[in-house]
C-alpha positions as CSV (number, residue, x, y, z in Angstrom):
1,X,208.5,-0.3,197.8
2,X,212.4,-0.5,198.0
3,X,213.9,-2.0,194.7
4,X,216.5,-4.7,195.3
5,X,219.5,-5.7,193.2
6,X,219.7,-9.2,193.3
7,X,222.4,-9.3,190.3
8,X,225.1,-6.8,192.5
9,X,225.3,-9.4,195.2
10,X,227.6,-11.9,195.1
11,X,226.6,-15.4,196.7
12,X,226.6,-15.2,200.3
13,X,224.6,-12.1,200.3
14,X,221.8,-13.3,198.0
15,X,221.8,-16.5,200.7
16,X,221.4,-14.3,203.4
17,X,218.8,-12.2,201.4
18,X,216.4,-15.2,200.9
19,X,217.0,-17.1,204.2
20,X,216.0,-13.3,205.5
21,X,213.1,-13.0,203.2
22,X,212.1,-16.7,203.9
23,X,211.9,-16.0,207.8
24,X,210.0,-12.6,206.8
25,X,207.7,-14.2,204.7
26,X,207.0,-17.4,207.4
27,X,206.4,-14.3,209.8
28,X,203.5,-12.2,207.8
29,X,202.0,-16.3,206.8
30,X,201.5,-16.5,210.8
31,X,200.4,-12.9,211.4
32,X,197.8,-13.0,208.3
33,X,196.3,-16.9,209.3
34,X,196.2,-15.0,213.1
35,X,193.9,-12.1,210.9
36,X,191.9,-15.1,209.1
37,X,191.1,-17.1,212.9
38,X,190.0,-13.6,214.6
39,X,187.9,-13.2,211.3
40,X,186.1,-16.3,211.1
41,X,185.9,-16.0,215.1
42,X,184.0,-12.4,215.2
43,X,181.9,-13.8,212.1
44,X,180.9,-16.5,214.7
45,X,179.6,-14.2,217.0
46,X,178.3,-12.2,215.1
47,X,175.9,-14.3,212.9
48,X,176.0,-17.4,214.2
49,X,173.8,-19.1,217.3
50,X,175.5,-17.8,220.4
51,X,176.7,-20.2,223.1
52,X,179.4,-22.4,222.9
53,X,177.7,-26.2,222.9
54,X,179.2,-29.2,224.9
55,X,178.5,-33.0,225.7
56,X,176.2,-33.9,222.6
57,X,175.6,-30.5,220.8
58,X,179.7,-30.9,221.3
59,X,180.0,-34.0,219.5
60,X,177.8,-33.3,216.8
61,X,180.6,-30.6,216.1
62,X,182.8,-33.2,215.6
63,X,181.0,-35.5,213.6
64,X,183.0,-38.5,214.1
65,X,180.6,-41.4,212.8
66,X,180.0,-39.4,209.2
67,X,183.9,-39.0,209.3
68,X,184.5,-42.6,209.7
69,X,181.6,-44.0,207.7
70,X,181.3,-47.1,205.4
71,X,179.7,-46.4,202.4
72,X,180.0,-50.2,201.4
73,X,178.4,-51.2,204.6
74,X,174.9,-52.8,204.0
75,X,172.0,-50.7,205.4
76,X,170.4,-52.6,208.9
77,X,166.8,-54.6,208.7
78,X,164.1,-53.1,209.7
79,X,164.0,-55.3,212.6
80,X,167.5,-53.8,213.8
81,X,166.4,-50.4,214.1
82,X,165.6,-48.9,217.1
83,X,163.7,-45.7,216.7
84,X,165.4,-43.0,219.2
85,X,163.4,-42.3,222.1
86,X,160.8,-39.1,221.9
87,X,162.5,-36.2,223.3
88,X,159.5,-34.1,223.3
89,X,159.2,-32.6,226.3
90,X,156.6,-34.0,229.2
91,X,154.3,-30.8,230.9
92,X,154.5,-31.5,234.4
93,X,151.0,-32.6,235.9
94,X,149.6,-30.1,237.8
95,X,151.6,-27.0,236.8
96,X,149.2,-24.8,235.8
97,X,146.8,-24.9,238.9
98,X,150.3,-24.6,240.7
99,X,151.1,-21.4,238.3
100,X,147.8,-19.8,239.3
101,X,147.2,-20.7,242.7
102,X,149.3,-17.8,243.3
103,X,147.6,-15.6,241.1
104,X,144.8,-12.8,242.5
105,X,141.2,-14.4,241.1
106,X,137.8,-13.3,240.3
107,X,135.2,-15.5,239.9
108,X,132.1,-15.2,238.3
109,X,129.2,-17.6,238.1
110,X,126.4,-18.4,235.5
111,X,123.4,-20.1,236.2
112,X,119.9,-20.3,234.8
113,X,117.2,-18.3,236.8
114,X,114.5,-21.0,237.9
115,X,112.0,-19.9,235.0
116,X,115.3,-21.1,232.4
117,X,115.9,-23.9,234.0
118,X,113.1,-25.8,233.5
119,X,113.0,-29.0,231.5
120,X,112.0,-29.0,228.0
121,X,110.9,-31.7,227.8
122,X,108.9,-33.0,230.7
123,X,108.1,-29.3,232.2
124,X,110.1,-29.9,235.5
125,X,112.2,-28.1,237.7
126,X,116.2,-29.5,236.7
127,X,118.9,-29.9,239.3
128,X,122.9,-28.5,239.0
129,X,124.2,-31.9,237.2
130,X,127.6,-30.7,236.6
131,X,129.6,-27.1,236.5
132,X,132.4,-26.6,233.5
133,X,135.5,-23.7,234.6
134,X,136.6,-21.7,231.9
135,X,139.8,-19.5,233.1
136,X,142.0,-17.0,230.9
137,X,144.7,-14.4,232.0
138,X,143.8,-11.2,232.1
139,X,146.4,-8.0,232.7
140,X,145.1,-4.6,234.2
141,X,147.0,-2.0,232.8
142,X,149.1,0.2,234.3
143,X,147.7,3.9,234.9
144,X,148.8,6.8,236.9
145,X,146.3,8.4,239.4
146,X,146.9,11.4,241.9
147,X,146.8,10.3,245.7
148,X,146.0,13.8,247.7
149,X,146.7,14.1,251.1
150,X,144.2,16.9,252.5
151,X,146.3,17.9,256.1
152,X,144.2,20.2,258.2
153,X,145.7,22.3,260.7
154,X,143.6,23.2,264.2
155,X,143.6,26.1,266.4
156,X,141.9,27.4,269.4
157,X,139.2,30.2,268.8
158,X,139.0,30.5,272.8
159,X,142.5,31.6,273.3
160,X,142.9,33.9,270.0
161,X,139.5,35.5,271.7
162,X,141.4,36.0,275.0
163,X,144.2,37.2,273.4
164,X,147.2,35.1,274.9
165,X,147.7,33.3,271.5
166,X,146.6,30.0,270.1
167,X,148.1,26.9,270.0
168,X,148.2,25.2,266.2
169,X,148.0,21.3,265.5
170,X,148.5,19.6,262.4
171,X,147.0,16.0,261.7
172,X,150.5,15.9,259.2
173,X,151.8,12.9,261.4
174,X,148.8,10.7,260.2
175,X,149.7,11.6,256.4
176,X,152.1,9.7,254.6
177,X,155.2,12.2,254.1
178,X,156.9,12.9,250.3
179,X,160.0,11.1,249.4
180,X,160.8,15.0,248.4
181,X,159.5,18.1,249.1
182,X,157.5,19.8,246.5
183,X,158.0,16.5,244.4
184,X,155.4,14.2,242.5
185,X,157.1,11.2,242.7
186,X,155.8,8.5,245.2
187,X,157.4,5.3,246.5
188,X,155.6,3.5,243.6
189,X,156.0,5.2,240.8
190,X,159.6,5.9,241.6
191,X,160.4,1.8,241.9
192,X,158.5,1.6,238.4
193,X,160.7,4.1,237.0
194,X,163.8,2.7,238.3
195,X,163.0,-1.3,237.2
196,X,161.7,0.2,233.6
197,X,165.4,1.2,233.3
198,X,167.2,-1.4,234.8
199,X,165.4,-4.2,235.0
200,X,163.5,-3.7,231.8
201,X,166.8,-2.3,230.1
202,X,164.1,1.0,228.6
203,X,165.8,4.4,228.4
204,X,164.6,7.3,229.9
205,X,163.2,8.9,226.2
206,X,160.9,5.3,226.1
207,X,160.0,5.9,229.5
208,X,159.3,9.7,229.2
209,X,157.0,8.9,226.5
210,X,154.7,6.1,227.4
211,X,154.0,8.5,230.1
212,X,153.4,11.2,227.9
213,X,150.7,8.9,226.1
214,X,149.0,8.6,229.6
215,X,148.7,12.5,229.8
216,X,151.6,12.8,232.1
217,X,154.6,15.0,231.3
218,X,157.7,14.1,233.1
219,X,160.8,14.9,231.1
220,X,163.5,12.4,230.8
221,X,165.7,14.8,233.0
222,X,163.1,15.2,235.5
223,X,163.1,11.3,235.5
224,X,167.0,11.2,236.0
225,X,166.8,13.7,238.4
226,X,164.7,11.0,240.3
227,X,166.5,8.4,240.6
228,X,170.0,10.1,241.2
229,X,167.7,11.8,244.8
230,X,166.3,8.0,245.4
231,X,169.8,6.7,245.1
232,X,171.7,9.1,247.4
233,X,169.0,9.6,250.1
234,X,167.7,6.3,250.4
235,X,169.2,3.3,248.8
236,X,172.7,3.8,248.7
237,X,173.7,3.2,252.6
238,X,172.1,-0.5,251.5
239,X,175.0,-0.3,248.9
240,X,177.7,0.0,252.0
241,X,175.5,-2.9,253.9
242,X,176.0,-5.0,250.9
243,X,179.5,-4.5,251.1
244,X,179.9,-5.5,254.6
245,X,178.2,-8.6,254.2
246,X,180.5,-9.2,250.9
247,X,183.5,-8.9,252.8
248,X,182.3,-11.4,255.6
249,X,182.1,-14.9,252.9
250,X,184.4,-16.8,251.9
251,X,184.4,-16.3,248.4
252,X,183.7,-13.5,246.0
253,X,183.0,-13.6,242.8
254,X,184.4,-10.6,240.7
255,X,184.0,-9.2,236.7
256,X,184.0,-5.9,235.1
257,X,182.9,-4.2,231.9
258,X,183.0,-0.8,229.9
259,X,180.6,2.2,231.1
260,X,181.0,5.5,228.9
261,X,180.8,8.5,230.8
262,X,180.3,11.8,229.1
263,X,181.4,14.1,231.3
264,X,183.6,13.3,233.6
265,X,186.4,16.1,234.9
266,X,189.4,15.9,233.4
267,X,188.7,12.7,231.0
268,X,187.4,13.3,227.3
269,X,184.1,11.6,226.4
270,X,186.0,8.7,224.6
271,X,187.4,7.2,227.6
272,X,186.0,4.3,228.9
273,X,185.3,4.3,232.7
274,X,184.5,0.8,234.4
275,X,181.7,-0.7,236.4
276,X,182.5,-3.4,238.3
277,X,180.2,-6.5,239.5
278,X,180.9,-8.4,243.0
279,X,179.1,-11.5,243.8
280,X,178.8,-13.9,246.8
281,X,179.2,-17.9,246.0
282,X,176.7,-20.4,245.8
283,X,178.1,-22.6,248.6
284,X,177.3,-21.8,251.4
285,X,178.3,-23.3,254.9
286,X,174.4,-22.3,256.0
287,X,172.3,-22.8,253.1
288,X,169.4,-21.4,255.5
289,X,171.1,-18.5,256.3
290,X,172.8,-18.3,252.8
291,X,172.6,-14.2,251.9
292,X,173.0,-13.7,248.2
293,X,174.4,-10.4,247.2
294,X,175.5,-9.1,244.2
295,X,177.1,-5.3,244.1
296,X,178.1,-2.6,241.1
297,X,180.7,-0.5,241.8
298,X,181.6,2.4,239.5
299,X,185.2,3.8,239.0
300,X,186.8,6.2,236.0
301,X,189.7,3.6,235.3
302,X,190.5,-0.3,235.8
303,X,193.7,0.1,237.7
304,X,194.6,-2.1,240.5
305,X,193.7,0.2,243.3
306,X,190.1,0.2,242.7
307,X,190.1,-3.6,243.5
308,X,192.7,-3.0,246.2
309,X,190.5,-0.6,247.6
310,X,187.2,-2.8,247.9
311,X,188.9,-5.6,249.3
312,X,190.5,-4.1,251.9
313,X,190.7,-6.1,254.8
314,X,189.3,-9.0,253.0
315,X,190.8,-12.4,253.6
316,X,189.2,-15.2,251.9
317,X,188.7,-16.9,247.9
318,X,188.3,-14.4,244.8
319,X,187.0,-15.9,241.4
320,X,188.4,-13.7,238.5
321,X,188.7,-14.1,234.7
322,X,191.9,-14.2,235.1
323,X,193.2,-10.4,235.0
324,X,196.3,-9.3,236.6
325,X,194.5,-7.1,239.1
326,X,193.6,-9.7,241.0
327,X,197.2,-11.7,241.4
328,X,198.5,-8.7,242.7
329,X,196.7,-7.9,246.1
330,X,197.5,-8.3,249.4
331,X,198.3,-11.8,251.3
332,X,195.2,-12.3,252.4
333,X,192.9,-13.0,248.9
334,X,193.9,-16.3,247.2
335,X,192.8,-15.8,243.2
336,X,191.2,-18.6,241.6
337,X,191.1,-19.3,238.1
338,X,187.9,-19.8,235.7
339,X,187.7,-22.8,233.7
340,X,185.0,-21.5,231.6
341,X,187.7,-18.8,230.1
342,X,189.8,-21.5,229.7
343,X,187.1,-23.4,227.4
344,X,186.8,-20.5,225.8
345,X,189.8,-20.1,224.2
346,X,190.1,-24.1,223.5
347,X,186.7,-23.5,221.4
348,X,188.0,-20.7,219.7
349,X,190.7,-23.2,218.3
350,X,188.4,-25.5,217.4
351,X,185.9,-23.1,215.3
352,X,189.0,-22.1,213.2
353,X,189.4,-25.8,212.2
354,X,188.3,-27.0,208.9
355,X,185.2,-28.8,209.0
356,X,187.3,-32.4,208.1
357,X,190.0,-31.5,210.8
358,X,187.1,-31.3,213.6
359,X,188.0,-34.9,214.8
360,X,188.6,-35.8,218.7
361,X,191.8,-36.8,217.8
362,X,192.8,-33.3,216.7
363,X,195.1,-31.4,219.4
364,X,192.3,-28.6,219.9
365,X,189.6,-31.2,220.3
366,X,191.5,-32.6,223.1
367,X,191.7,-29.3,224.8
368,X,188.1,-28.8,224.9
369,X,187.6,-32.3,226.1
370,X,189.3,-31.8,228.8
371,X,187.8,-29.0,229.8
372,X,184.4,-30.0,229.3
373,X,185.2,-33.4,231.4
374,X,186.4,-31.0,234.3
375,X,183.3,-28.8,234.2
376,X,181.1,-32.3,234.7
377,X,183.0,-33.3,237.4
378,X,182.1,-30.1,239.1
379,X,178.8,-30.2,238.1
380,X,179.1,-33.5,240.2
381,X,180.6,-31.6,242.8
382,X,177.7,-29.7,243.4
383,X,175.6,-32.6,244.1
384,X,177.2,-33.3,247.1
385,X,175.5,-32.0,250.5
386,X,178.6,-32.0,252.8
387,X,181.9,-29.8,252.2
388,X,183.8,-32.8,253.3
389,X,182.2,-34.6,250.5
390,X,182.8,-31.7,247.9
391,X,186.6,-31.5,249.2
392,X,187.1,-35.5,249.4
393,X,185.7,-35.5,245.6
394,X,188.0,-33.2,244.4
395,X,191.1,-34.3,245.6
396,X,190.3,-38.4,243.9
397,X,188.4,-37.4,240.9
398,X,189.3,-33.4,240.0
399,X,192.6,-32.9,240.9
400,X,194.4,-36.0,239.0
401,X,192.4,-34.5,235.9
402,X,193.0,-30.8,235.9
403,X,196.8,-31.6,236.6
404,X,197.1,-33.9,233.9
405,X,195.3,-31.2,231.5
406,X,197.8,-28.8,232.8
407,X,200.9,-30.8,232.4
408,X,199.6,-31.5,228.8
409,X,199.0,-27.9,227.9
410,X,202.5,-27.4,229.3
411,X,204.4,-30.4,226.8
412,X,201.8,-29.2,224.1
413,X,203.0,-25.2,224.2
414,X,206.6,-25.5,223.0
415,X,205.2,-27.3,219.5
416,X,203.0,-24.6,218.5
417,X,204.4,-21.3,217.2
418,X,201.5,-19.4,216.3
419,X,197.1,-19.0,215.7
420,X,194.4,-19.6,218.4
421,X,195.3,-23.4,219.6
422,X,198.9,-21.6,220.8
423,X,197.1,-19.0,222.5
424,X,195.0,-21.4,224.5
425,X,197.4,-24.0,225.5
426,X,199.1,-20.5,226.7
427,X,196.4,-19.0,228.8
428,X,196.1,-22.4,230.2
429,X,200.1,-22.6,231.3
430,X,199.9,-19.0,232.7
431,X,197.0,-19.5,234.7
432,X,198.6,-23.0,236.4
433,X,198.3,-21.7,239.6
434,X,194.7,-20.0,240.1
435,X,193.7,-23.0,238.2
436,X,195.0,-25.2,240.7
437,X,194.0,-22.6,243.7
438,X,190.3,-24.0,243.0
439,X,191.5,-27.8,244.5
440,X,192.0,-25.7,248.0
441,X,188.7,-25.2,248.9
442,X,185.3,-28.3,248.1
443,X,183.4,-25.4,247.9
444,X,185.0,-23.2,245.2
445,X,183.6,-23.4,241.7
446,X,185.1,-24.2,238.6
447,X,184.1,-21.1,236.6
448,X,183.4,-17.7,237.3
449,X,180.1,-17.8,235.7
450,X,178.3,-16.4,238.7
451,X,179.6,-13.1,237.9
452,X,179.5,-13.0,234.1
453,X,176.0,-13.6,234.9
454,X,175.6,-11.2,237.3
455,X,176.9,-8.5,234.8
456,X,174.8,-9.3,232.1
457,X,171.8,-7.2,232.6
458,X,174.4,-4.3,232.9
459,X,175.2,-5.3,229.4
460,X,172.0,-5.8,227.7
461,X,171.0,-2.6,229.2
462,X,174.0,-0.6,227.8
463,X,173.1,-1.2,224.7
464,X,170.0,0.5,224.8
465,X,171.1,3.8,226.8
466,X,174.6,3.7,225.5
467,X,176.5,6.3,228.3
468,X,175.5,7.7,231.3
469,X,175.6,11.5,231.2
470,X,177.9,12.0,234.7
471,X,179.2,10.4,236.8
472,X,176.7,11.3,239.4
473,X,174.0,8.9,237.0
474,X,176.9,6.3,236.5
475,X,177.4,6.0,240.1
476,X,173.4,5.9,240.5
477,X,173.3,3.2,238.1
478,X,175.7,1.2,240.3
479,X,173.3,1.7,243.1
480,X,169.7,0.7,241.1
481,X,171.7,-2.5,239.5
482,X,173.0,-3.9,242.9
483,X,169.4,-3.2,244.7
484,X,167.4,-4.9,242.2
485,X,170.4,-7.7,241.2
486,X,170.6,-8.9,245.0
487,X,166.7,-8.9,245.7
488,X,166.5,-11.1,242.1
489,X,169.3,-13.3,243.7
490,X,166.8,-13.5,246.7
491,X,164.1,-14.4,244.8
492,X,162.2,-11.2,245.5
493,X,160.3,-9.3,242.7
494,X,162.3,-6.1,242.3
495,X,159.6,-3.5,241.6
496,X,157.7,-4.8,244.4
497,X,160.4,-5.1,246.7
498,X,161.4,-1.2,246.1
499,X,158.0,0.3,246.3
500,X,157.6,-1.3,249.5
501,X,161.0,-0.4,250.7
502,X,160.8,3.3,249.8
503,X,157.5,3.2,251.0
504,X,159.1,2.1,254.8
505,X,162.0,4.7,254.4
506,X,160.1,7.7,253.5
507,X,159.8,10.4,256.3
508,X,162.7,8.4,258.2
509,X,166.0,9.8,259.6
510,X,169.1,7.5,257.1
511,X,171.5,8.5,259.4
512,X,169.8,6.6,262.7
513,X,167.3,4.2,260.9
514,X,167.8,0.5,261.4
515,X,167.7,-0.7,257.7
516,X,168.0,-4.7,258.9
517,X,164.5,-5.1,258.5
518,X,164.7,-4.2,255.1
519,X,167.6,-6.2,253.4
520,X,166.4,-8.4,251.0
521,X,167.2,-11.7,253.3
522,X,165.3,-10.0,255.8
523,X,162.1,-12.3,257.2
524,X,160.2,-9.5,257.4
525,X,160.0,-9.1,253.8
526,X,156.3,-9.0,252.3
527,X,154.8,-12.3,250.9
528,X,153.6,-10.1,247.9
529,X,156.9,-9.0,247.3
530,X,158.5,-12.7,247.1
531,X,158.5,-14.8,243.7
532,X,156.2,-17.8,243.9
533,X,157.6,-19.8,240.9
């Protein structure tokens, strides 16, 4: 540490020394209470309940009635309490007969042969009086059998006896034919392979051996191997149909997150590559002919021409979480802004607080009021039927709000010069406009929650499996996540859904096959493949 000699300076330079160290030291008080919010912020998550509560859960947080309590305050008469209503919660009548009316049943009955049914009392015959149903759950196992397919071939002994050369048949039209020649996997086994990993988040060594314990060895390359062949032969041209119907809504919802890909040419195994997630909206025009469709995209970086790229020719709403990519493309995409980010950073603020500054009067409390009061009204929103009525609503009831919020964050911001509050009321003045860009449309949402859901199972899964091993797996992935993500958003059951569609595509030419039939809005879609609850 330099060594300063305070008794060589005359008076103006030991002023100047300890306005200068004054300003220093205000500087590193800022930058360590910055260290102390992030700290008590990752403790948050990291140990505490996740979520960020609202409405009562939120108000608890403040706990403005034990702030402002009485303690010389008599305690109410008996007579002037009112216990709280029971908030236990009610089981729907009928449920469970509703729950397994769609169930496969067996029945079996009991009865008495005549010689036990006699009376033993009077010696008589007795009659049915009543009949009692007992019914449990039971699950069948999983198990993996061998389906042969014996093909015989036919020829003509007549004409090998005459010499001018038999004709052969084969019965192999009436057989079903592989997904792969020379290859054990079937259209079932291969959707059960593909929803154990991506549905059911399982790597490929869990997977590998739970068949093992079944007697069958197949290696977890062998398994990879699988579903990279599945993806590029059959399922990825639904990948470019998904696209197409993207690029025809209004509004798209869009979010991206870290993929680590080992060996990727010319990157080192530490970079992060990207997989992206695009969503349709929940408004629809047509809620009958509403298509859901949610699609993975995977790309080495995050730059702007990997958005640029997907969009192209686009025109229409795009729901972000706010990063610059997205301001930036052409003329045609309006960006709108996502409230729930906003709250976000406003609850940050508040979690730093001390517990007896939590009050609703406190300048971060107000913040996360007025988000939560903005998110209600579009909660209201969405109870409207009509996108006049959705439009109408936001221009009296929305827009006065979120401008006033704005304008508030905007006189708020010059006051604060540091910590988590000043980073809020900051996010919220540079995202003014896709904030407001959400008052253009009735049938734009406040957040961009559809997407961060959408991603999540991406997520969860990546922290089992950790990295994909190339990018021909990563872009695989990105194939299996967008089939089974859109047929969930259709409320199909993704294991049945793919067994059945591999089942249809296998033998058939991809490059001439009509795959409408198949997409998961499709009427022709199986019952057994559709959820019932």
């Amino acid at each position: 540490m330099k060594k300063v000699d305070l008794k060589s300076m005359d008076r103006n330079e030991l002023e100047e020394f300890a306005y200068n160290t004054s300003i220093e030291n205000d500087e590193l008080k800022l930058r360590v209470r910055g260290y102390e919010e992030q700290e008590q912020i990752d403790a948050r998550k990291k140990f505490s309940r996740k979520g960020e509560p609202s409405d009562a859960d939120q108000m608890s947080f403040f706990n403005e009635a034990e702030a402002n309590e009485d303690q010389g305050q008599p305690e109410p008469t008996l007579e002037k309490v009112h216990p709280p209503k029971s908030t236990k919660h009610k089981k729907q009548k009928g449920s469970k007969d509703k729950m397994l009316s769609s169930l496969p049943k067996e029945t079996t009955e009991y009865r008495l042969s005549p010689e036990e049914s006699v009376c033993p009392k009077c010696g008589e015959p007795m009659h049915t009086m009543k009949k009692e149903i007992r019914r449990e759950l039971t699950l069948i196992p999983s198990r993996v059998e061998v389906r042969e397919s014996v093909i015989y071939s036919y020829a003509c002994r007549n004409c090998e006896s005459s010499g001018t050369g038999s004709p052969i048949l084969r019965a192999d039209k009436k057989a079903p034919a592989l997904l792969f020649r020379n290859c054990l996997v079937s259209p079932s086994l291969g959707a059960h392979i593909i929803c154990r990993k991506y549905d059911n988040r399982d790597p490929l060594e869990k997977i590998s051996s739970d068949f093992h314990m079944q007697g069958v060895k197949l290696t977890k390359q062998t398994l990879s191997n699988w579903i990279c062949r599945l993806s590029e032969q059959y399922l990825s041209p639904f990948v470019d149909i998904f696209h197409g119907e993207l690029k025809q809504q209004y509004m798209i919802h869009a979010d991206e997150t870290e993929v680590q890909v080992i060996s990727e040419p010319g990157r080192t195994a530490q970079q992060k590559s990207r997989m992206w997630v695009f969503c349709s909206g929940a408004c629809q025009d047509d809620k009958e002919a509403h298509r859901p469709v949610v699609q993975y995209l995977y790309s080495e970086t995050r730059k702007r021409e990997v958005a640029e790229n997907y969009l192209q020719d686009y025109e229409g709403f795009i729901q972000s979480d706010g990063y610059i990519v997205y301001h930036t493309l052409h003329d045609g995409i309006i960006d709108v802004g996502c409230m729930a980010h906003v709250r976000r950073k406003y609850y940050d603020a508040v979690s730093v607080l001390p517990k007896s500054g939590r009050r609703p009067s406190a300048k971060p409390c107000i913040g996360l009021k007025y988000t939560n009061d903005l998110m209600d009204l579009d909660r209201q929103r969405k109870e409207l039927t009509t996108i006049a009525e959705m439009t109408d609503f936001k221009k009296k009831k929305i827009a006065p709000k979120l401008r006033k919020f704005i304008k508030w964050a905007s006189d708020e911001l010059p006051k604060e010069k540091d910590g988590k509050y000043r980073d809020a009321l900051l996010y919220t003045v540079n995202q003014k406009e896709y904030l407001e860009n959400y008052l253009l449309d009735g049938r734009l949402e406040a957040t961009n929650n559809i997407a961060e859901r959408a991603v999540r199972p991406f997520v969860m899964g990546r922290k089992n499996w950790m990295f994909c091993k190339a990018p021909r797996g990563a872009s695989a992935s990105s194939v299996m996540y967008s089939i089974i993500e859109t047929a969930k958003a259709n409320r199909l059951k993704p294991e049945s859904y793919l067994a059945w569609l591999l089942e249809e595509l296998r033998g058939k030419d991809m490059s001439t096959f009509d795959l409408t039939p198949l997409l998961p809005w499709s009427e022709n879609i199986p019952e057994e493949c559709k959820q019932t609850l």
